[in-house]
Each structure stands twice: as structure tokens, then as C-alpha cells.
DSSP file (Angstrom, degrees, kcal/mol; ACC not computed):
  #  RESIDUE AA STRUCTURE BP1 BP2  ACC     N-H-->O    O-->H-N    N-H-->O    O-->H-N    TCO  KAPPA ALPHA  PHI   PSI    X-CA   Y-CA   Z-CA
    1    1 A X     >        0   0    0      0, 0.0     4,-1.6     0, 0.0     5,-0.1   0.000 360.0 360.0 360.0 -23.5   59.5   -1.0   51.8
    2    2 A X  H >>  +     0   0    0      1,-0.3     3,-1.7     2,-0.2     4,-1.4   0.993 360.0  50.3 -74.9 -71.9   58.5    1.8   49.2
    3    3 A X  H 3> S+     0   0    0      1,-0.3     4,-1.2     2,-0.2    -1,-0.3   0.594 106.1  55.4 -61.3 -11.0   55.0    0.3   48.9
    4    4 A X  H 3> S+     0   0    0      2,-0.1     4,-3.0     3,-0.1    -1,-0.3   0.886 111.6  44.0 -68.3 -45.9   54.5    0.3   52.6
    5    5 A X  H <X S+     0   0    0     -3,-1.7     4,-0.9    -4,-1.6    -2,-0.2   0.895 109.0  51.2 -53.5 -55.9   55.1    3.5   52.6
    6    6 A X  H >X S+     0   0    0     -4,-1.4     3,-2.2     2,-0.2     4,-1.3   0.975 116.1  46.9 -24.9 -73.0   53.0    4.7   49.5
    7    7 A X  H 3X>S+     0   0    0     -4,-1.2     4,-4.6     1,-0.4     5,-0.6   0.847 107.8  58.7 -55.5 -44.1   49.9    2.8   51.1
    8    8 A X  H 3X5S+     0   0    0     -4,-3.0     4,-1.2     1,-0.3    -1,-0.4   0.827 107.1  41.6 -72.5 -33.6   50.7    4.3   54.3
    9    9 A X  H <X5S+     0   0    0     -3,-2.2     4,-1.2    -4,-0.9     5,-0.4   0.762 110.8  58.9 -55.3 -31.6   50.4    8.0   53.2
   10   10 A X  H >X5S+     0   0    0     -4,-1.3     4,-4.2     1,-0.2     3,-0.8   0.994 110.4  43.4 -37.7 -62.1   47.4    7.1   51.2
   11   11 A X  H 3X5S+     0   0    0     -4,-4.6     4,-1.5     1,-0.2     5,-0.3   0.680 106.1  56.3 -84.2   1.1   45.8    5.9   54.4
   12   12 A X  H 3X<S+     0   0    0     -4,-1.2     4,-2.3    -5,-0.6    -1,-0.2   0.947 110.3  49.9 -56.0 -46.8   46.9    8.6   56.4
   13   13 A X  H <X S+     0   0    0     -4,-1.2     4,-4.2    -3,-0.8     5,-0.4   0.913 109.6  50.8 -60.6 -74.9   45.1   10.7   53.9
   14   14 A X  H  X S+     0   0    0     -4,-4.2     4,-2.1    -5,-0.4    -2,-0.2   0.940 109.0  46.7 -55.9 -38.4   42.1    8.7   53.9
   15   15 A X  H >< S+     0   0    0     -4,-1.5     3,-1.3     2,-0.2     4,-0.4   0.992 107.8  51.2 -75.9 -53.4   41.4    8.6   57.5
   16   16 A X  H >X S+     0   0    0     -4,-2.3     4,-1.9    -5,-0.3     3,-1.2   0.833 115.1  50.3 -68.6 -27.4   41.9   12.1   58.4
   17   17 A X  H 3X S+     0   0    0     -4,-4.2     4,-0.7     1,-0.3    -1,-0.3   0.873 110.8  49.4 -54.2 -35.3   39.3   12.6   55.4
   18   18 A X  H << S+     0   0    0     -4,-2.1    -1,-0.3    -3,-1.3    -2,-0.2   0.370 112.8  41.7 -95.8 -12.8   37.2   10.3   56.8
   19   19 A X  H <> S+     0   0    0     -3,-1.2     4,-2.5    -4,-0.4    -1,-0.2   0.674 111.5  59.6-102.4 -32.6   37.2   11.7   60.2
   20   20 A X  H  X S+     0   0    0     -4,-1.9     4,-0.9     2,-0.2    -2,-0.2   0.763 103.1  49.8 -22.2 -56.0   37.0   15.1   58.6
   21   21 A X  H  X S+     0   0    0     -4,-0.7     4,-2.8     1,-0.2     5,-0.2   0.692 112.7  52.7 -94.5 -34.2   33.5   14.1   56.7
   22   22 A X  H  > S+     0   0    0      1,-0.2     4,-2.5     2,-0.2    -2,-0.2   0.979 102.4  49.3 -94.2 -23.2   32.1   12.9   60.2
   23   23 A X  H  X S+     0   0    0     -4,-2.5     4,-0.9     1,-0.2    -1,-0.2   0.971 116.0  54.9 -61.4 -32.4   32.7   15.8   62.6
   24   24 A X  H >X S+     0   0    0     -4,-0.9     3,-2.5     1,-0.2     4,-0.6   0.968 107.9  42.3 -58.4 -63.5   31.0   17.6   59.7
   25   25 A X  H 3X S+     0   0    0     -4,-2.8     4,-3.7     1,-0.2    -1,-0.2   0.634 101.7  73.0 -67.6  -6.9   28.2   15.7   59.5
   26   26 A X  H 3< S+     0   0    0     -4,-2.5    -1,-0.2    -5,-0.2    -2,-0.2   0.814  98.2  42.5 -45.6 -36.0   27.7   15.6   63.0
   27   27 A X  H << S+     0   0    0     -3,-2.5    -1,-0.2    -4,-0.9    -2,-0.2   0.650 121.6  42.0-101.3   4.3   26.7   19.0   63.5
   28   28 A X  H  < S+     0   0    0     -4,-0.6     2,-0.2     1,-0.3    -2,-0.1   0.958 113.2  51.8 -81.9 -46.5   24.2   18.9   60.3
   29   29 A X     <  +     0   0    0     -4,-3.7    -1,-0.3     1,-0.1     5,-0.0  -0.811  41.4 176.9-122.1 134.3   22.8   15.6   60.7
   30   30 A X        +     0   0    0     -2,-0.2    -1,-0.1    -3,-0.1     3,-0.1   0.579  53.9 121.7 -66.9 -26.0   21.0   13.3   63.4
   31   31 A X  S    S-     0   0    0      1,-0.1     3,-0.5     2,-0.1     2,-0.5   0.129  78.6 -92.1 -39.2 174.3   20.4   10.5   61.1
   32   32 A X  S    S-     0   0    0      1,-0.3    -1,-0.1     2,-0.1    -2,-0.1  -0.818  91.7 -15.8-121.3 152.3   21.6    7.8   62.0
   33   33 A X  S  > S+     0   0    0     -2,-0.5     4,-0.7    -3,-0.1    -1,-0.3   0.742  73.6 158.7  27.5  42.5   25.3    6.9   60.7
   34   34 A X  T  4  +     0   0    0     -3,-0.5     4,-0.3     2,-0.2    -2,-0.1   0.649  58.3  56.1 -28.2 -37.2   25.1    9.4   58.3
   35   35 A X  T  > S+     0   0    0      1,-0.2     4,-2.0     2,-0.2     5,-0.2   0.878 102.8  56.9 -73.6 -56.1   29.0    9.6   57.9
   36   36 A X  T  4 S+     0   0    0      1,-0.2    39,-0.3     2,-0.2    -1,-0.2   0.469 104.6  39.8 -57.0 -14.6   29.4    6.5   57.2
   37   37 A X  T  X S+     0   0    0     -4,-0.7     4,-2.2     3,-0.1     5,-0.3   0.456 113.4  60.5-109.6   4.4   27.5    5.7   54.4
   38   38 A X  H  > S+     0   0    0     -5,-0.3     4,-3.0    -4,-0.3     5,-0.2   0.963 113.7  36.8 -66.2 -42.0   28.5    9.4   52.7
   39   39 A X  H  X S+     0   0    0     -4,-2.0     4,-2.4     2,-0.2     5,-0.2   0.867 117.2  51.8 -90.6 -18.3   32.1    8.5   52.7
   40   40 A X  H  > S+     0   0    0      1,-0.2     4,-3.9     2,-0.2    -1,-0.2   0.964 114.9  48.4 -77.7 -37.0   31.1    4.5   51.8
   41   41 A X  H  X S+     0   0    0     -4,-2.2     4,-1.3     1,-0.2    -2,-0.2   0.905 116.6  39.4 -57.8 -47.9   29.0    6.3   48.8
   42   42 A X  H  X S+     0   0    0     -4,-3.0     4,-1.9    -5,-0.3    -1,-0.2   0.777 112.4  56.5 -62.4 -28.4   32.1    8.6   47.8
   43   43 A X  H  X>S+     0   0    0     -4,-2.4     4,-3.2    -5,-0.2     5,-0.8   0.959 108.3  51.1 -73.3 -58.4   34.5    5.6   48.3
   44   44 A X  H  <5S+     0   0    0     -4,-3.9    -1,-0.2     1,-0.2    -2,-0.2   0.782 111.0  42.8 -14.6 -62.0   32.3    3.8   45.8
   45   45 A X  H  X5S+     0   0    0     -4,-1.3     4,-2.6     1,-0.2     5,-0.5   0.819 121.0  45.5 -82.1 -36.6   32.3    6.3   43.3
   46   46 A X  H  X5S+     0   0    0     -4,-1.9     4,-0.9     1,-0.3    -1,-0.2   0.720 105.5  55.7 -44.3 -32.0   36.2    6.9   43.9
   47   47 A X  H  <5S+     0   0    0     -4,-3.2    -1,-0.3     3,-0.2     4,-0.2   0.497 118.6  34.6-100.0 -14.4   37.0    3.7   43.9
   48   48 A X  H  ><S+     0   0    0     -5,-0.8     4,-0.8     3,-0.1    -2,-0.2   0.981 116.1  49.3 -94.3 -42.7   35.3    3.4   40.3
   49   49 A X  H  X S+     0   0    0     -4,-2.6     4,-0.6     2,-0.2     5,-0.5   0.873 115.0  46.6 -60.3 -53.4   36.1    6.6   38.8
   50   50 A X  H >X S+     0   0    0     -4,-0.9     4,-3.4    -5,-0.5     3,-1.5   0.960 104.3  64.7 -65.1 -61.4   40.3    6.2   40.0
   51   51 A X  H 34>S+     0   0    0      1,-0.3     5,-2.3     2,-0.2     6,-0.3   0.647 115.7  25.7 -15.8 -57.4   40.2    2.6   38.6
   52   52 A X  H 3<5S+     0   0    0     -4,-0.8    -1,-0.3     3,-0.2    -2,-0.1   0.210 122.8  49.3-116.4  17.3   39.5    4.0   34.8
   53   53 A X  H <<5S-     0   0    0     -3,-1.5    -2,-0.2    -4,-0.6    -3,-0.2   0.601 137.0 -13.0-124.8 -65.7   41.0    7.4   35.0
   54   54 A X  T  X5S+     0   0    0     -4,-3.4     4,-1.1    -5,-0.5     7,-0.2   0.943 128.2  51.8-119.8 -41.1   44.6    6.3   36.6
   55   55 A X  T >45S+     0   0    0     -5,-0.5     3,-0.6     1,-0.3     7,-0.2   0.855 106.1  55.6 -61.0 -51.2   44.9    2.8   38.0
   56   56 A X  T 34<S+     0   0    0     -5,-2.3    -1,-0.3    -6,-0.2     3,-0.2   0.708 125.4  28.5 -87.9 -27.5   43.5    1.0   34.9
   57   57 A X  T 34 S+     0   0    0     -6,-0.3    -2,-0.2     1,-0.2    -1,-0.2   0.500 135.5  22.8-126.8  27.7   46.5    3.0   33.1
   58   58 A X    XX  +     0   0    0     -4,-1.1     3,-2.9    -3,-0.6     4,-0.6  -0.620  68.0 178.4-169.5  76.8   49.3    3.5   35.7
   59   59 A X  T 34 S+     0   0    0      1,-0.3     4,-0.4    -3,-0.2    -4,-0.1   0.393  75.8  80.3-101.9  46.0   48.7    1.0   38.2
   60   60 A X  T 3> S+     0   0    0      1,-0.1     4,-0.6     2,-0.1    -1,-0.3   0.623  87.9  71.8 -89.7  -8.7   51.5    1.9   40.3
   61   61 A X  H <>>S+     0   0    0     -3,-2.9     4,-3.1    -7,-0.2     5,-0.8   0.865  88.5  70.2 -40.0 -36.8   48.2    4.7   41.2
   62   62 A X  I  X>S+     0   0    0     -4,-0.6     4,-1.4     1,-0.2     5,-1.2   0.962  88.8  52.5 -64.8 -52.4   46.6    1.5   42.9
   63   63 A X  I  4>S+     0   0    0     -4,-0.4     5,-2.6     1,-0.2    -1,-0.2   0.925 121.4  32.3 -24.9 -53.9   48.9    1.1   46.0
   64   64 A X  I  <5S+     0   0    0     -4,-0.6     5,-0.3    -3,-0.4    -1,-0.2   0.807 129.1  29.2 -96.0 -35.2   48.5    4.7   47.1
   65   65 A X  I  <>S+     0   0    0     -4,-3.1     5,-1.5     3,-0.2    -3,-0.2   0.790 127.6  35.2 -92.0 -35.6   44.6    5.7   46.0
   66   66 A X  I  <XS+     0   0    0     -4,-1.4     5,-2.2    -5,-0.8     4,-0.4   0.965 125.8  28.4 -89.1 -85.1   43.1    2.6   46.1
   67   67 A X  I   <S+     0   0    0     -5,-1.2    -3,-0.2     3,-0.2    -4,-0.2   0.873 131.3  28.4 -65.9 -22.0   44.4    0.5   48.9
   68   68 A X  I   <S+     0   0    0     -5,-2.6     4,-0.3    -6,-0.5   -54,-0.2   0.781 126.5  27.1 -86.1 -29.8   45.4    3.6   51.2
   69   69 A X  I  >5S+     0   0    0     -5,-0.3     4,-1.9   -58,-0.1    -3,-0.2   0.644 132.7  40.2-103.4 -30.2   43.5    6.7   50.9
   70   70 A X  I  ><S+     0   0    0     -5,-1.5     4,-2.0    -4,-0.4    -4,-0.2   0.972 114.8  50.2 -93.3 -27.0   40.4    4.7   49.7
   71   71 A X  H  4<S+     0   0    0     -5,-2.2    -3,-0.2     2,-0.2    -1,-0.1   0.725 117.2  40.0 -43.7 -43.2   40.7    1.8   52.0
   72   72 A X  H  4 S+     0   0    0     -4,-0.3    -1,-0.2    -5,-0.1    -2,-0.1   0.868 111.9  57.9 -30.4 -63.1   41.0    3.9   54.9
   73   73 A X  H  < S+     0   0    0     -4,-1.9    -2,-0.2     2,-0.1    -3,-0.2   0.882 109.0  46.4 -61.0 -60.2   38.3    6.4   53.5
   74   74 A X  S  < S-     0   0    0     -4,-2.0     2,-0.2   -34,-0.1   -56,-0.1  -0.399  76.2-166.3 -81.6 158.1   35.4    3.4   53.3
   75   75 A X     >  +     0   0    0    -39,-0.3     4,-1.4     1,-0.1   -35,-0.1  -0.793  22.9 175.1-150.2  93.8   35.2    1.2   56.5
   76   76 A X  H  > S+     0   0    0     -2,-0.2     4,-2.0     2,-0.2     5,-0.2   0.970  82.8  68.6 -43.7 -58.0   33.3   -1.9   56.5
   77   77 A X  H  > S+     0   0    0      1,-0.2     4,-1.1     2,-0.2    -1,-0.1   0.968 108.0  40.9 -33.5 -69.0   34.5   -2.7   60.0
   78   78 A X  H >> S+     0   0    0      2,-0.2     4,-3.0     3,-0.1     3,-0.8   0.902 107.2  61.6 -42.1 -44.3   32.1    0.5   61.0
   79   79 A X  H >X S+     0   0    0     -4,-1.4     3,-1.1     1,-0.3     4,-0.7   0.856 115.2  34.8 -64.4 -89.4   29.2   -0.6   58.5
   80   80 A X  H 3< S+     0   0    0     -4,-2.0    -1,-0.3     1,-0.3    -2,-0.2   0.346 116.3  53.6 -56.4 -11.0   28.9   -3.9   60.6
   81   81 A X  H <X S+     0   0    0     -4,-1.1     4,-3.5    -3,-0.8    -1,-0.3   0.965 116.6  44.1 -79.3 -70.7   29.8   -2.1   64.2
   82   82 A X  H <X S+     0   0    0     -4,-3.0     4,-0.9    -3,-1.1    -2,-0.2   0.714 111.4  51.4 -84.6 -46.1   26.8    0.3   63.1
   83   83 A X  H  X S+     0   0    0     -4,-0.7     4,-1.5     2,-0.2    -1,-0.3   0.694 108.3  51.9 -77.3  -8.7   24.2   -2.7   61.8
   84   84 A X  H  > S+     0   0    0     -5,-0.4     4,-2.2     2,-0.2     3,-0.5   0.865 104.6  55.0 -83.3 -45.8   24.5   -4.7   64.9
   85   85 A X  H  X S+     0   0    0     -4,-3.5     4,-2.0     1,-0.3    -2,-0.2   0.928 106.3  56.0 -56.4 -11.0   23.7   -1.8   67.1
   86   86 A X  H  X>S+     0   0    0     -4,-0.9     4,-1.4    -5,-0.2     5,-0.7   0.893 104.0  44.4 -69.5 -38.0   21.1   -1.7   65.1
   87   87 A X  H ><5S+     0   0    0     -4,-1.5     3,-0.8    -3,-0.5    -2,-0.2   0.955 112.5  63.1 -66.2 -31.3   20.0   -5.3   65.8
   88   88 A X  H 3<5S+     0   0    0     -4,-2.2    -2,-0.2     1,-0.3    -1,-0.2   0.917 106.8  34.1 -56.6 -58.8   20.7   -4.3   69.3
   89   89 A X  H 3<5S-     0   0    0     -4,-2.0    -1,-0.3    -5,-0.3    -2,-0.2   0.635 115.7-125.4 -63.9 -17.3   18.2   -1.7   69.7
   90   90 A X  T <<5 +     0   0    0     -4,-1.4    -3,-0.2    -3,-0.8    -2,-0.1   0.939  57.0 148.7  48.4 115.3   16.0   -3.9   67.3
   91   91 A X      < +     0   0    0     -5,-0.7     4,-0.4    -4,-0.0     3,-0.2  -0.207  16.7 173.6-164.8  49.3   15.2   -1.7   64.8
   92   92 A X    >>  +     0   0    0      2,-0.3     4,-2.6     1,-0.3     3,-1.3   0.749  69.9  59.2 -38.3 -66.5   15.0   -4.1   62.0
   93   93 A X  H 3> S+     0   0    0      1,-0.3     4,-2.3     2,-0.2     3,-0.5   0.958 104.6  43.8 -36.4 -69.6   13.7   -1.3   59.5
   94   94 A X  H 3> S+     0   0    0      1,-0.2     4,-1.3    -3,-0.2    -2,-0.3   0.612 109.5  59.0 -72.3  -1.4   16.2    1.0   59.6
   95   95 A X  H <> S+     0   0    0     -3,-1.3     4,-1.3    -4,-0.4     5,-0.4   0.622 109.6  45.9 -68.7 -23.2   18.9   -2.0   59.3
   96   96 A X  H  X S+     0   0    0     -4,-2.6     4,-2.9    -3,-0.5     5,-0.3   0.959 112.6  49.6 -82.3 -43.0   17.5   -3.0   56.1
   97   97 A X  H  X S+     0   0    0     -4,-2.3     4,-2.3    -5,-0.2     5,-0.2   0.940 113.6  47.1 -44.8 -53.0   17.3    0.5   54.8
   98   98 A X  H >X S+     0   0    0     -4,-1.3     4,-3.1    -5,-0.3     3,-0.8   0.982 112.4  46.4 -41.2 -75.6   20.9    1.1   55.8
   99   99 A X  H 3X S+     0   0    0     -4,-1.3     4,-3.9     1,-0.2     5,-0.3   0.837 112.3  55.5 -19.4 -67.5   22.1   -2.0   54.3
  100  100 A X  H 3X>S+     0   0    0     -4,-2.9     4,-2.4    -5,-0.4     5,-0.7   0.885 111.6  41.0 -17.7 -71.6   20.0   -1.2   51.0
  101  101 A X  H <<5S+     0   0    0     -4,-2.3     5,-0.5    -3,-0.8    -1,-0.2   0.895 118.2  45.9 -88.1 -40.4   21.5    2.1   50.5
  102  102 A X  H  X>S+     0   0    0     -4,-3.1     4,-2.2    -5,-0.2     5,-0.8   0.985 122.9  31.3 -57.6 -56.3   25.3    1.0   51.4
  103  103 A X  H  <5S+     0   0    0     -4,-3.9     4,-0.5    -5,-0.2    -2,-0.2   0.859 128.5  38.2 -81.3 -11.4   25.6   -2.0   49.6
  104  104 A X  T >X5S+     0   0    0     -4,-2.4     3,-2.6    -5,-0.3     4,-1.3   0.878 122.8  46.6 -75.1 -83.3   23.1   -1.1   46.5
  105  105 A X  H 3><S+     0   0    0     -5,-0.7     4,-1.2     1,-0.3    -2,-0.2   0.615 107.4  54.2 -44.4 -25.2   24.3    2.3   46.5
  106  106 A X  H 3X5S+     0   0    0     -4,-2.2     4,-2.6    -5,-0.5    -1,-0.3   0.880 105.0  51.8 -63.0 -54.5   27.6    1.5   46.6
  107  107 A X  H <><S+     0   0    0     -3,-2.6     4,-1.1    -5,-0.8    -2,-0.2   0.873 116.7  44.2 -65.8 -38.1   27.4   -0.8   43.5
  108  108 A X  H  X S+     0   0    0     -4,-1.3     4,-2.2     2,-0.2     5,-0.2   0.858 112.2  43.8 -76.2 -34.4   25.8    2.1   41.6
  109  109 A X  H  X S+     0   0    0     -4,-1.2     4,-3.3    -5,-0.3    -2,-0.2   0.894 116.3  53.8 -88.6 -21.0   27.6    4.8   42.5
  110  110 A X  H  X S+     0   0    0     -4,-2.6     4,-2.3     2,-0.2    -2,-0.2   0.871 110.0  48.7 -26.5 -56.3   30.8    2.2   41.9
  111  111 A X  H  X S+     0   0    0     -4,-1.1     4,-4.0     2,-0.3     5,-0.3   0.926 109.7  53.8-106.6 -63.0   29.4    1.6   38.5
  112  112 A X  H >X S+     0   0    0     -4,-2.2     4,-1.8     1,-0.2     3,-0.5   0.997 109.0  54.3 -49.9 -57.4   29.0    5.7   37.8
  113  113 A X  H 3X S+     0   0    0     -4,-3.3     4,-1.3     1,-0.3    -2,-0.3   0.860  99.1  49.5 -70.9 -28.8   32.1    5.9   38.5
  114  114 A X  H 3<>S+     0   0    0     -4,-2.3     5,-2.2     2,-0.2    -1,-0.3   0.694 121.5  40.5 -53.3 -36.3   33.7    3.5   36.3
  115  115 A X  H X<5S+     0   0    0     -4,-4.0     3,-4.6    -3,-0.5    -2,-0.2   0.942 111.0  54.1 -62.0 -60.0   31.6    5.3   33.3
  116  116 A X  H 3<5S+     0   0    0     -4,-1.8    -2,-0.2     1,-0.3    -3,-0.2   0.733 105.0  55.7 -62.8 -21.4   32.0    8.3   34.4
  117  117 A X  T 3<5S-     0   0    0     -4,-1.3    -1,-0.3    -5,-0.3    -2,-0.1   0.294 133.2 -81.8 -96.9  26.8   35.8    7.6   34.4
  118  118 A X  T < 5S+     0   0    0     -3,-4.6    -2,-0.2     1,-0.3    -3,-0.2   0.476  80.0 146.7 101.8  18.8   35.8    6.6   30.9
  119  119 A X      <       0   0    0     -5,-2.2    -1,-0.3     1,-0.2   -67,-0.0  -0.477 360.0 360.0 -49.0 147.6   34.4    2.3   30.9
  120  120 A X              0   0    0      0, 0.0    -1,-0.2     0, 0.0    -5,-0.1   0.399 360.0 360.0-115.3 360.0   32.6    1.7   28.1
């Protein structure tokens, strides 16, 4: 029951962040699903950076950062919500660009974060 619990303040955490990060960028940005690939780009780097800074040497860290505040914080679900309305409107370009930038950019800024949190 303790690890239900953990995860579930994690994600508590992570979704209000995550809803946080889009009213914001609402009122800067028209692009389109802008919010969603900021937070998928930050989850990335989070998810890489906490891995080798706490998880990879306390991984009772992993319940509570990983799956709950960062599992919340990224959404997949959305990423695929957001490229079919793109097939919907057909707008083929800007689905590959999106894609591109989540799931390459994702892996890179993953990959910075795992240096940057001490890989070698």
C-alpha cells in the first residue's frame, strides 16, 4: 500500500505541473501543441538526469520520481491524441515535424540527461 501511495503523490505532483506548464504556454504560444512536447522534452531530460543522480543509487527514488511525478508529467496518450488530429486536418508536415522533435528530441535530451547526471 506504501508504494501506491508514494507513486500517487508523485503523480499528483506531476500533473498539476503538467497542467501548470500548459495554461502557461497557452497565453505565449499559438504553435501548435506546444505544451506537450515542452513537458515530453523536460520529462526526457528528467527522466535521464533522476535515473543517475538518485534512482541509479537509491532506487526506492524510482516509485515516486519516475513512475509518478514523471509519468504523469510526460503523456504519450496526448502525443498520439495530438498526431491524429493532425492526420485529421491532413497536415502531414507538421505531423512529421512534431513526431521528429518528440521522439528524437526526447532521446537526446534523455541521453543529456543521463550525462549530465553523472553516466559515463
Amino acid at each position: 500500500m506504501k508504494k501506491y501511495i508514494i507513486i500517487s503523490c508523485g503523480a499528483m505532483i506531476g500533473a498539476v505541473s503538467r497542467y501548470a506548464i500548459a495554461l502557461s504556454l497557452a497565453a505565449v504560444t499559438p504553435f501548435f501543441f506546444t505544451a506537450t512536447l515542452v513537458v515530453n522534452l523536460l520529462g526526457a531530460f528528467g527522466i535521464g538526469f533522476i535515473f543517475q543522480k538518485l534512482v541509479a543509487r537509491n532506487p526506492l527514488w524510482h516509485d515516486f520520481l519516475i513512475t509518478g511525478l514523471l509519468g504523469s508529467f510526460t503523456t504519450f496518450s496526448l502525443l498520439t491524441y495530438e498526431n491524429y488530429m493532425l492526420v485529421e486536418v491532413g497536415d502531414l508536415l507538421a505531423l512529421s515535424i512534431y513526431l521528429a522533435i518528440n521522439l528524437f528530441g526526447g532521446f537526446m535530451l534523455a541521453f543529456l540527461g543521463m550525462k549530465s547526471g553523472g553516466a559515463s
